[in-house]
C-alpha positions as CSV (number, residue, x, y, z in Angstrom):
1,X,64.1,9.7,-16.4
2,X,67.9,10.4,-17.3
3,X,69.1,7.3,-15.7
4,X,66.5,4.5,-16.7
5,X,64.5,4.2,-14.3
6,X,61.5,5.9,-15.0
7,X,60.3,7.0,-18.8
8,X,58.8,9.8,-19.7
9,X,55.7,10.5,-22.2
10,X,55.7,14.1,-23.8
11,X,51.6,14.8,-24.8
12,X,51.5,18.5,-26.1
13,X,52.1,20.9,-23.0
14,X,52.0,17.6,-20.5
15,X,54.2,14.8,-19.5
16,X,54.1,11.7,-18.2
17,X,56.3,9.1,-15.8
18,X,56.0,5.9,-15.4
19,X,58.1,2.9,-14.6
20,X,60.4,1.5,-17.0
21,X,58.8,-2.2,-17.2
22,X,61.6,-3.4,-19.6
23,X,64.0,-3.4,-16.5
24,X,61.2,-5.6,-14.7
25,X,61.9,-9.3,-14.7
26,X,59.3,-11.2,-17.1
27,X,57.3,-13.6,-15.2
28,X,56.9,-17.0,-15.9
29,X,53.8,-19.0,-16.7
30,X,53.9,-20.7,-13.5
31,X,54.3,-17.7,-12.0
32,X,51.5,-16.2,-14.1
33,X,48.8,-19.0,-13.4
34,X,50.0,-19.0,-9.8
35,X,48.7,-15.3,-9.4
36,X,45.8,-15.9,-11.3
37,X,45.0,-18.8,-8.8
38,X,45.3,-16.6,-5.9
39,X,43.0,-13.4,-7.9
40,X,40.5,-16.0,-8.1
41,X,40.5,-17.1,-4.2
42,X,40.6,-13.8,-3.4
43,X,37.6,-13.0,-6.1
44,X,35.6,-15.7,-4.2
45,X,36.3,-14.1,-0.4
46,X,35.4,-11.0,-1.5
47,X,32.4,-12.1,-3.0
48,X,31.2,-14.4,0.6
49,X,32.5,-11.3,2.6
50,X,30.3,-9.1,0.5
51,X,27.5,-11.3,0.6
52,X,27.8,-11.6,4.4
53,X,27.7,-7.7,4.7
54,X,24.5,-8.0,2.5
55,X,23.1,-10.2,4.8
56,X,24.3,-8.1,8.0
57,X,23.0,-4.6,6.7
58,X,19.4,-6.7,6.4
59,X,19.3,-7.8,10.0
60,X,20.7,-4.4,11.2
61,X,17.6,-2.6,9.2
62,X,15.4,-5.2,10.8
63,X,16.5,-4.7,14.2
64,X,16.6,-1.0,13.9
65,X,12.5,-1.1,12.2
66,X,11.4,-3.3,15.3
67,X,10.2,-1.6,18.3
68,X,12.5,-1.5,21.6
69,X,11.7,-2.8,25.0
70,X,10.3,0.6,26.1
71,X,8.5,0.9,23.7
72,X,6.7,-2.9,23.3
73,X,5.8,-2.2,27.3
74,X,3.9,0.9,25.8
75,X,2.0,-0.3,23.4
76,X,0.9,-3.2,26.1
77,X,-0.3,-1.4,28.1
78,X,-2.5,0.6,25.7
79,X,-3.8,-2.6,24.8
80,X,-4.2,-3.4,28.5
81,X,-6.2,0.2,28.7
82,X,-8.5,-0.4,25.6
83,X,-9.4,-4.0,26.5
84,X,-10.6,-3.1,29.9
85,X,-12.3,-0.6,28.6
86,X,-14.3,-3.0,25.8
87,X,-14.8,-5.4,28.5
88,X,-16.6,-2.3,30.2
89,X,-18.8,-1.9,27.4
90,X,-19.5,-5.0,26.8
91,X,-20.6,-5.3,30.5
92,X,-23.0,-2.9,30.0
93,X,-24.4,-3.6,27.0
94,X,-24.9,-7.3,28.7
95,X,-26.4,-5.3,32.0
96,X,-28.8,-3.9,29.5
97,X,-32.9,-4.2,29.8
98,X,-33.5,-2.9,26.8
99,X,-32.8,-5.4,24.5
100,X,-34.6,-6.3,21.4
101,X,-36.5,-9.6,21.0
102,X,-36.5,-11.5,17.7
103,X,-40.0,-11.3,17.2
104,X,-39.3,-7.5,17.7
105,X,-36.7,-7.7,14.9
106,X,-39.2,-9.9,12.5
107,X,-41.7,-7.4,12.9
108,X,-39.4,-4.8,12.1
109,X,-38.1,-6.4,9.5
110,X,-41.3,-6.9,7.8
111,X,-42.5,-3.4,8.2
112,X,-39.5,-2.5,6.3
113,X,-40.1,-4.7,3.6
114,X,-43.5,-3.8,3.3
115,X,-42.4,-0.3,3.0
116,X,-39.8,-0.9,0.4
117,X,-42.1,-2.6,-1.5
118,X,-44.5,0.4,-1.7
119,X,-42.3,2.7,-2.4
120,X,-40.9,0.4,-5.7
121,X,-44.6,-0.1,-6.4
122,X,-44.9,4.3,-5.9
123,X,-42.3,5.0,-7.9
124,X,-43.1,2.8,-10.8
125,X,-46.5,4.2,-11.2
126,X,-45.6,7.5,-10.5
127,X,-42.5,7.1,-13.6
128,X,-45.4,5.6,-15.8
129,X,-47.7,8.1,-15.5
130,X,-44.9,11.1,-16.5
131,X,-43.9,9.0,-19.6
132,X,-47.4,9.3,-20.7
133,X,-47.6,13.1,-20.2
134,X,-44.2,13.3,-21.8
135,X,-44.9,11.5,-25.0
136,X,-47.2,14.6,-25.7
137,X,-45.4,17.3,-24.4
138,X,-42.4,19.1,-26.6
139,X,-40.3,19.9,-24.1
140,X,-37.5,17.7,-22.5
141,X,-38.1,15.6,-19.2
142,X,-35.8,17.9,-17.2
143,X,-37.7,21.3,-18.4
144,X,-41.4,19.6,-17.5
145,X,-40.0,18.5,-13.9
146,X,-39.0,22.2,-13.3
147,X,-42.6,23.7,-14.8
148,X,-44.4,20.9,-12.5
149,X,-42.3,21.9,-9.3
150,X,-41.2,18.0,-9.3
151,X,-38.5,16.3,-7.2
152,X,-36.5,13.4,-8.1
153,X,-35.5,10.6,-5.5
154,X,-32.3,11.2,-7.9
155,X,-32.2,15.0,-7.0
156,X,-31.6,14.4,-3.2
157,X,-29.2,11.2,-3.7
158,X,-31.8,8.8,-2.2
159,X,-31.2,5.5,-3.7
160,X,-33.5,2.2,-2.9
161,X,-32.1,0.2,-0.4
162,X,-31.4,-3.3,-1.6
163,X,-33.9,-6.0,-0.6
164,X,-33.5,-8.1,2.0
């Protein structure tokens, strides 16, 4: 700092060197616009190398979430495993003398919609009928259903199925 070549900065308790820049030959605007030239290539590489990294680090995650060799034979034959054993099953379900005949299934069928139908047709009259009593009666609907001893389709989560 005695000879020149360095100035110093006095802040409180702290000081501070750094290079004399007035002893520094002053660039010229040639100079100046040639550097800013070259920041600006070398702005644009870092930008293409960086965007190549980007594009690197996504294929390495790729490659690293895919399964290995080892592993793909694996899972084939686990697939091998469960399709033999489908066919299997479906073999025997083929082999089978039991099966059901479609007038079978239409009888069925009916039987269930007859049923269905009775039991709309039960449980309308049967809702009808403890209206009427409870017009007349001065308790609520809940309080008469415990008196009576009376279950609810609703109490045991029965539901109507849906028509067919």
């Amino acid at each position: 700092a005695q000879q020149g070549g360095v100035r110093e900065k006095v802040y409180g308790k702290q000081k501070i060197y750094f290079a004399d820049q007035e002893q520094l030959p002053a660039a010229s605007d040639a100079e100046l616009r040639g550097l800013d030239g070259e920041i600006a290539t070398r702005s644009a590489q870092l930008q293409a190398l960086q965007q190549s990294c980007r594009q690197m680090e996504a294929e390495v995650k790729d490659l690293k979430s895919s399964m290995t060799t080892p592993e793909i034979a694996k899972e084939i034959e686990a697939l091998r495993k469960d399709c033999a054993s489908y066919t299997e099953k479906l073999e025997r379900i083929k082999s089978a003398t039991n099966h059901v005949t479609p007038e079978e299934k239409e009888k069925v069928c009916q039987e269930q919609q007859l049923y269905h139908r009775e039991w709309r047709r039960r449980k309308r009259m049967a809702t009808e009928l403890l209206d009427a009593i409870l017009e007349g009666y001065p308790k609520s609907k809940k309080q008469f259903f415990e008196e009576v001893g009376i279950e609810t389709d609703e109490d045991h989560g029965v539901m109507l199925p849906a028509t067919m």
